[in-house]
ZAPATI-585633 format. One record per atom (N, C-alpha, C, O): chain; atom name; y, z, x. Coordinates in pm, 1 decimal. Atoms other than C-alpha are relative to their C-alpha. Last residue first. Layout:
BEGIN
<lumkol><cadena>A</cadena><atomo>CA</atomo><Y>Y</Y><Z>Z</Z><X>X</X></lumkol>
...
# end
This chain:
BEGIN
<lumkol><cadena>A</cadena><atomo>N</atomo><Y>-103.9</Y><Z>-106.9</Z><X>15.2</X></lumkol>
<lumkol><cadena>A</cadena><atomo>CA</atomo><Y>-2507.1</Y><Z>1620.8</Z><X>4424.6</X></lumkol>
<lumkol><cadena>A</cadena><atomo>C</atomo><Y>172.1</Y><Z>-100.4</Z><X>43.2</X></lumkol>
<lumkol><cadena>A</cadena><atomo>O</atomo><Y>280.3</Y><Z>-41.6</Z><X>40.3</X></lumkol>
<lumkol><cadena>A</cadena><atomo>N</atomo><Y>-58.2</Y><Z>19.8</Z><X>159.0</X></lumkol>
<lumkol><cadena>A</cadena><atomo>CA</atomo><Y>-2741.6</Y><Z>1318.6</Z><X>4371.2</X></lumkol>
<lumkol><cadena>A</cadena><atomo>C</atomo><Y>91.7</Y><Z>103.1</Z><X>-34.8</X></lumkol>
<lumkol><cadena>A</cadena><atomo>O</atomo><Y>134.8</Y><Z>111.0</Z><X>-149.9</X></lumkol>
<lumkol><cadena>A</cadena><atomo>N</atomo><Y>-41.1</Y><Z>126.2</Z><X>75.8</X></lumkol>
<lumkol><cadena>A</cadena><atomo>CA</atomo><Y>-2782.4</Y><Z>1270.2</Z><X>4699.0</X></lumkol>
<lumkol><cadena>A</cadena><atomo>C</atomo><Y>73.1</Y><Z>9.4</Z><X>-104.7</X></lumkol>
<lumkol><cadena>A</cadena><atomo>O</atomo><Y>188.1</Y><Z>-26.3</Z><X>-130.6</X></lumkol>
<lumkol><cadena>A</cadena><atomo>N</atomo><Y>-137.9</Y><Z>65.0</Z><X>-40.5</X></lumkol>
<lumkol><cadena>A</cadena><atomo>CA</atomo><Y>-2758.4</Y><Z>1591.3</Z><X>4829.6</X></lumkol>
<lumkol><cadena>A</cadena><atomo>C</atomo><Y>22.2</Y><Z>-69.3</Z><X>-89.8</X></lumkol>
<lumkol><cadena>A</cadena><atomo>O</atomo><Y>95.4</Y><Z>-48.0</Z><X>-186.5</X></lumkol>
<lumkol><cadena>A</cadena><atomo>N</atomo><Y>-89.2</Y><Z>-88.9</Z><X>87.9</X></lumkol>
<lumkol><cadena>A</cadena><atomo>CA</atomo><Y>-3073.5</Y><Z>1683.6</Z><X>4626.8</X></lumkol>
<lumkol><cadena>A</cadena><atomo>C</atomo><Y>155.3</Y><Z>-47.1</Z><X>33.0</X></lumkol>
<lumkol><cadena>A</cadena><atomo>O</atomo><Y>234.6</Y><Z>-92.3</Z><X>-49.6</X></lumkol>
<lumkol><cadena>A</cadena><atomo>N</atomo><Y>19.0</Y><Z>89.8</Z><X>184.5</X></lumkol>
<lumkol><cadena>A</cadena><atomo>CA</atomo><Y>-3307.1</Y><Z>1414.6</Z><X>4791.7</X></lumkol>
<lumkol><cadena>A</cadena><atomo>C</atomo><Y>134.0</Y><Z>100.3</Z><X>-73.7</X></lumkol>
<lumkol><cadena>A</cadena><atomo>O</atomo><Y>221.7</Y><Z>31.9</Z><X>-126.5</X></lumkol>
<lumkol><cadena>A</cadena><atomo>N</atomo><Y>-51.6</Y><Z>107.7</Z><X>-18.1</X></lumkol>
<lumkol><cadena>A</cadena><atomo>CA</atomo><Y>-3125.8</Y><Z>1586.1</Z><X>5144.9</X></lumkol>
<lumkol><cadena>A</cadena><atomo>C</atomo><Y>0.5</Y><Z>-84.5</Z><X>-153.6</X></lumkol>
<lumkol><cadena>A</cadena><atomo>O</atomo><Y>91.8</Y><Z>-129.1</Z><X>-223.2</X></lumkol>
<lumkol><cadena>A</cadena><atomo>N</atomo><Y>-132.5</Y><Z>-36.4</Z><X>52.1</X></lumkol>
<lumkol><cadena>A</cadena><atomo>CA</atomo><Y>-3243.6</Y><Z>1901.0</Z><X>5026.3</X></lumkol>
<lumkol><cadena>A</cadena><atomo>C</atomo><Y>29.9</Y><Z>-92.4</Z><X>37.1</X></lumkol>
<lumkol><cadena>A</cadena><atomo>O</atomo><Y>43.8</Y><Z>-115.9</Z><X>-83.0</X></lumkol>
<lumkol><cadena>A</cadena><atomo>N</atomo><Y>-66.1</Y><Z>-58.5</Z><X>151.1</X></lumkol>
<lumkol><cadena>A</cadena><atomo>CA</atomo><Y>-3590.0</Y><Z>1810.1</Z><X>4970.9</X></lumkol>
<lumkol><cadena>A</cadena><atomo>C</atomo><Y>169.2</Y><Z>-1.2</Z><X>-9.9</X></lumkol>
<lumkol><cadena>A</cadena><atomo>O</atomo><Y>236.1</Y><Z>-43.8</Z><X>-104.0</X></lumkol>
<lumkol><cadena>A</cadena><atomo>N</atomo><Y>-50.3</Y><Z>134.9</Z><X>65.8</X></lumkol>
<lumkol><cadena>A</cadena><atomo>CA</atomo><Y>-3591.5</Y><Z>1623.8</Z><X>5324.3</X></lumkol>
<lumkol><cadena>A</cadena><atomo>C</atomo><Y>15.9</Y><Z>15.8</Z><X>-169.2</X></lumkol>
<lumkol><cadena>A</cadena><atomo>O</atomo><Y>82.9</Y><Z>-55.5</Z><X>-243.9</X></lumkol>
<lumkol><cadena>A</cadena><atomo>N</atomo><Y>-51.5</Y><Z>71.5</Z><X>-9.5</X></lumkol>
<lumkol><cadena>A</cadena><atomo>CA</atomo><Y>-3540.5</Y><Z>1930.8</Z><X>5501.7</X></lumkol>
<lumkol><cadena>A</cadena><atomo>C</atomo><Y>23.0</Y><Z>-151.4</Z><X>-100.3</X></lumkol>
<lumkol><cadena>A</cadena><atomo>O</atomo><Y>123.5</Y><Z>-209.9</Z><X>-140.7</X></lumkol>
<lumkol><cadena>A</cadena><atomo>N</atomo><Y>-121.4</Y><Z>-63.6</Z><X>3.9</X></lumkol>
<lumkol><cadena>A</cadena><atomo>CA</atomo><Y>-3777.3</Y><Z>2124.4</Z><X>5291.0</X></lumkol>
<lumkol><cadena>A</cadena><atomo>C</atomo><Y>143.3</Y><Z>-67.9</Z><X>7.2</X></lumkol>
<lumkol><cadena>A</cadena><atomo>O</atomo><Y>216.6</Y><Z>-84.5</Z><X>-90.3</X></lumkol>
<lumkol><cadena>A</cadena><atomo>N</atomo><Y>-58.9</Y><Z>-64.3</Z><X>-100.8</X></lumkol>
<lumkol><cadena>A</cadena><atomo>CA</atomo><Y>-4071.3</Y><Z>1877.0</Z><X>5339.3</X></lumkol>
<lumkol><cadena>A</cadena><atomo>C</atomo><Y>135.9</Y><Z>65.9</Z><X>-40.2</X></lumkol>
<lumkol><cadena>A</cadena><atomo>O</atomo><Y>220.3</Y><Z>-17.3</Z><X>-73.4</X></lumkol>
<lumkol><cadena>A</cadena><atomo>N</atomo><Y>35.6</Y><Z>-142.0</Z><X>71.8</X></lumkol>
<lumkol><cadena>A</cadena><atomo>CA</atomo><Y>-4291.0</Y><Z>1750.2</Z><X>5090.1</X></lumkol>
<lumkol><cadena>A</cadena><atomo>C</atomo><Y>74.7</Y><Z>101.1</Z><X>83.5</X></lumkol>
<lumkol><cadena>A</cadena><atomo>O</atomo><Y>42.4</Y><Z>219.8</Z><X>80.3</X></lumkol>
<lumkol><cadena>A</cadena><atomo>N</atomo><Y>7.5</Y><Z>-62.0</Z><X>-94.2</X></lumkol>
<lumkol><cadena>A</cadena><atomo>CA</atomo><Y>-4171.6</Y><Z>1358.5</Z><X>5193.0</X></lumkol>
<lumkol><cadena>A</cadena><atomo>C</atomo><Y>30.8</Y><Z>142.4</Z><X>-54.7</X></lumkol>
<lumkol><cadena>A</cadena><atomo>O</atomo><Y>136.9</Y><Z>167.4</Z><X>-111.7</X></lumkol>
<lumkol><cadena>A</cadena><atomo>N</atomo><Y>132.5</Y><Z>-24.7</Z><X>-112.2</X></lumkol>
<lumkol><cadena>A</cadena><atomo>CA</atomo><Y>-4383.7</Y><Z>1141.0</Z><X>5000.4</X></lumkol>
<lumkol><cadena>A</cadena><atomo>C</atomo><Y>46.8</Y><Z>55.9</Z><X>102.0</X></lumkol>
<lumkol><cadena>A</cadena><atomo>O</atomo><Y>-17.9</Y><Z>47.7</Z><X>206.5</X></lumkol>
<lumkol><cadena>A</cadena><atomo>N</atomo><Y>113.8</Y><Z>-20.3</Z><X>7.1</X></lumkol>
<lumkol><cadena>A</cadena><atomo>CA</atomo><Y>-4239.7</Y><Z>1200.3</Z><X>4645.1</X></lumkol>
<lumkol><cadena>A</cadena><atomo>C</atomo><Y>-48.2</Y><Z>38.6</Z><X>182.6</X></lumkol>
<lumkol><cadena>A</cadena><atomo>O</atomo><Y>-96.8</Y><Z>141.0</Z><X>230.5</X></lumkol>
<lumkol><cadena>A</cadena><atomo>N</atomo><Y>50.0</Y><Z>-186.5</Z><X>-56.8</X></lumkol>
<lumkol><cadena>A</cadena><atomo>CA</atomo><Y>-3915.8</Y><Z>1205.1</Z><X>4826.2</X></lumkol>
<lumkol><cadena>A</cadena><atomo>C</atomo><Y>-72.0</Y><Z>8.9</Z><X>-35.8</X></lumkol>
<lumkol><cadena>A</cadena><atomo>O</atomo><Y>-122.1</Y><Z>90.3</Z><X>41.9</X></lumkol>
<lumkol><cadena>A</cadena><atomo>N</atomo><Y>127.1</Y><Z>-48.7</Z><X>-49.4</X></lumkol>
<lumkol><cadena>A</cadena><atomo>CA</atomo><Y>-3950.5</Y><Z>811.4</Z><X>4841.9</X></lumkol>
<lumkol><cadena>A</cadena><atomo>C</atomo><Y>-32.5</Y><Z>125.5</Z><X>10.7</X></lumkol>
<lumkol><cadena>A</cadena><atomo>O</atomo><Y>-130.0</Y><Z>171.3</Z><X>70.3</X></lumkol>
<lumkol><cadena>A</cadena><atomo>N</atomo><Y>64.3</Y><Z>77.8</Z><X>31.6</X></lumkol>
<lumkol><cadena>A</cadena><atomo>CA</atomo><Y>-3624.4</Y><Z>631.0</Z><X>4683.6</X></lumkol>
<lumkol><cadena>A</cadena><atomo>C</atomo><Y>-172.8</Y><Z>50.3</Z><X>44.4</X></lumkol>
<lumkol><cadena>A</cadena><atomo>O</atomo><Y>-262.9</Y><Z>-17.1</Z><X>-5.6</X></lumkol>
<lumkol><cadena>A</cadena><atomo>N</atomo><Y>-5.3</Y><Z>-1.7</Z><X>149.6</X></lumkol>
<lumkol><cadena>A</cadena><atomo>CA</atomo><Y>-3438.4</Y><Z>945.7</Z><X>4732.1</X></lumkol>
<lumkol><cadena>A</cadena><atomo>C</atomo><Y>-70.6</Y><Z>-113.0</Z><X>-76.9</X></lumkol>
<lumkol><cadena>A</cadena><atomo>O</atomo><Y>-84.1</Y><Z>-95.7</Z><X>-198.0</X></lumkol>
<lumkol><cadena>A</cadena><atomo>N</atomo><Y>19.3</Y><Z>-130.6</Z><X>19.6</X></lumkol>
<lumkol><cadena>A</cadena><atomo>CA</atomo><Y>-3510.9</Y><Z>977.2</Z><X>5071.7</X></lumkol>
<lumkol><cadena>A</cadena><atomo>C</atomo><Y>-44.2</Y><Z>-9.7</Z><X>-159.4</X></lumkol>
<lumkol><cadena>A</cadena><atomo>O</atomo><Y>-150.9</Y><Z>2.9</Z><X>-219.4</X></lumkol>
<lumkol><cadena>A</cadena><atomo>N</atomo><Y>133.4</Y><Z>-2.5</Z><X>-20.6</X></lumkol>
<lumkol><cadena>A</cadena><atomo>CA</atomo><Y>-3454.0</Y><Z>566.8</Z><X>5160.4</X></lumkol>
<lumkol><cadena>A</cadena><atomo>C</atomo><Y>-66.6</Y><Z>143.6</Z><X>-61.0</X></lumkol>
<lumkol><cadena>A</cadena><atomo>O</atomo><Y>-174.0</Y><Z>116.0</Z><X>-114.4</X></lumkol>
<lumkol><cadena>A</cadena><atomo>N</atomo><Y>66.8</Y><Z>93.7</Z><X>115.3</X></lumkol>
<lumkol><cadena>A</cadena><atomo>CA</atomo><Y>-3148.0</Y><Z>606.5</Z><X>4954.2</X></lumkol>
<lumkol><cadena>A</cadena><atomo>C</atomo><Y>-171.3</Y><Z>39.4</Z><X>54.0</X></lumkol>
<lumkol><cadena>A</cadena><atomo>O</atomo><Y>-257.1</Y><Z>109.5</Z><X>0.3</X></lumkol>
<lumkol><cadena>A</cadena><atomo>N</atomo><Y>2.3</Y><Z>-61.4</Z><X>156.3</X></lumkol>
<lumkol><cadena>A</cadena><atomo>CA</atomo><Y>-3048.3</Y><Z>933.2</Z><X>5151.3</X></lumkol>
<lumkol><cadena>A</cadena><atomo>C</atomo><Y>-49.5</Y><Z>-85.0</Z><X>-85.3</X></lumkol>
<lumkol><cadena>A</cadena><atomo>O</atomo><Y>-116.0</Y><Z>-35.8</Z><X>-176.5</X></lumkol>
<lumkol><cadena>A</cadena><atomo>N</atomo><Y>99.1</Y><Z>-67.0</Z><X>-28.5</X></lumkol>
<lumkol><cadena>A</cadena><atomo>CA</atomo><Y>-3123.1</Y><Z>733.5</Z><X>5512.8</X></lumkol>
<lumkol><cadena>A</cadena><atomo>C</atomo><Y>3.0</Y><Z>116.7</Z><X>-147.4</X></lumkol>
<lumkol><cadena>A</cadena><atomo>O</atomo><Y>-104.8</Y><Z>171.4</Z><X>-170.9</X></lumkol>
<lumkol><cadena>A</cadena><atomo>N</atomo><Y>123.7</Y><Z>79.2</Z><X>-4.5</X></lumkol>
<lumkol><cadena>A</cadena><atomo>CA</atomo><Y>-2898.1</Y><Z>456.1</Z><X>5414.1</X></lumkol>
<lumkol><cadena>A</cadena><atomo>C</atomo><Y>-121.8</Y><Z>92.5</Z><X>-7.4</X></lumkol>
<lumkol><cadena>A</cadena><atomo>O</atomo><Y>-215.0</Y><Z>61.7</Z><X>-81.8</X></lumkol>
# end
């Protein structure tokens, strides 16, 4: 849930942590 929300919004989070999470995702 918390990777969609990520990946549906990493524009607005500029943050390290949540970079690599957007990346997870799609890894």
């Amino acid at each position: 849930m918390k990777r969609k929300i990520i990946a549906g919004n990493w524009k607005m989070y500029k943050t390290l942590d949540e970079g690599f999470l957007f990346l997870d995702a799609f890894i």
